[in-house]
N, C-alpha and C positions, 0 to 999 in steps of 0.2 A: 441395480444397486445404486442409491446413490450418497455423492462425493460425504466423507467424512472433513475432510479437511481442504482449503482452495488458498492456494500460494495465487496472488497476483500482480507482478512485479507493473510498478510505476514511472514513468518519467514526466508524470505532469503533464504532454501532451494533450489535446485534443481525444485525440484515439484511445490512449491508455484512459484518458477519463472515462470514453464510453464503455472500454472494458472492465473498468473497476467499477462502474453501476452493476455491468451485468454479473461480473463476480458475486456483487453482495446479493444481487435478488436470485442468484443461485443459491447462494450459503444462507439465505432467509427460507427459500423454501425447499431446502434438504435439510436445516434445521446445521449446516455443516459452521466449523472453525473458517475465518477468511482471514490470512495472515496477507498483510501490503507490505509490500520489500521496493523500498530504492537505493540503487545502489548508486555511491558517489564516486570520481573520478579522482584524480590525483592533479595536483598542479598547472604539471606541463601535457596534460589534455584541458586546459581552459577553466580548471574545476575552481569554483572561490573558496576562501580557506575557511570562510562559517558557510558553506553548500551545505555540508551534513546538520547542523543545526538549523538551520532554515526548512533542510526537508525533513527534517524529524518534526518540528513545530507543523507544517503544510499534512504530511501522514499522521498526526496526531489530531488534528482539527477535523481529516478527512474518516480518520475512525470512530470519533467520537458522534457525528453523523451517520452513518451508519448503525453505530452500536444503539443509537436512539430507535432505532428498527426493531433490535433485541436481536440483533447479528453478534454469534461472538467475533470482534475480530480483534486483533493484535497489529503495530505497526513496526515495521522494523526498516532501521537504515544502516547499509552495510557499505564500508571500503576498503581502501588497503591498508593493510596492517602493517 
């Protein structure tokens, strides 16, 4: 059976790059949803106060590359609330 939907959380690194190529050439040939989630820190863990903004621009440039695949994907950046 394959995936309907592929969550693949980012931090920009190196590694998560190479995981989120193989995410999408998953979700391109199971035809599946590939949502990209980074999730931002809070302050006093080091986090900059436009971090969310900067990674929502960085996961939106990085979906829209993909999506030129005809991947559906979605970008999502989460913190605390």
């Amino acid at each position: 059976m394959l995936p309907q939907h592929i969550l693949c959380p980012t931090d920009f690194s190196p590694s998560a790059k190479r995981a989120v190529r193989y995410a999408a050439r998953l979700a391109e040939a199971s035809r599946a949803h590939l949502e990209l989630l980074h999730v931002v820190g809070t302050e006093p863990c080091g986090a900059r106060p436009d971090g969310a903004d900067m990674a929502r621009e960085r996961l939106e440039t990085l979906a829209d590359e993909i999506g030129a695949w005809g991947v559906r994907v979605t970008a999502t950046v989460a913190g605390p609330s």
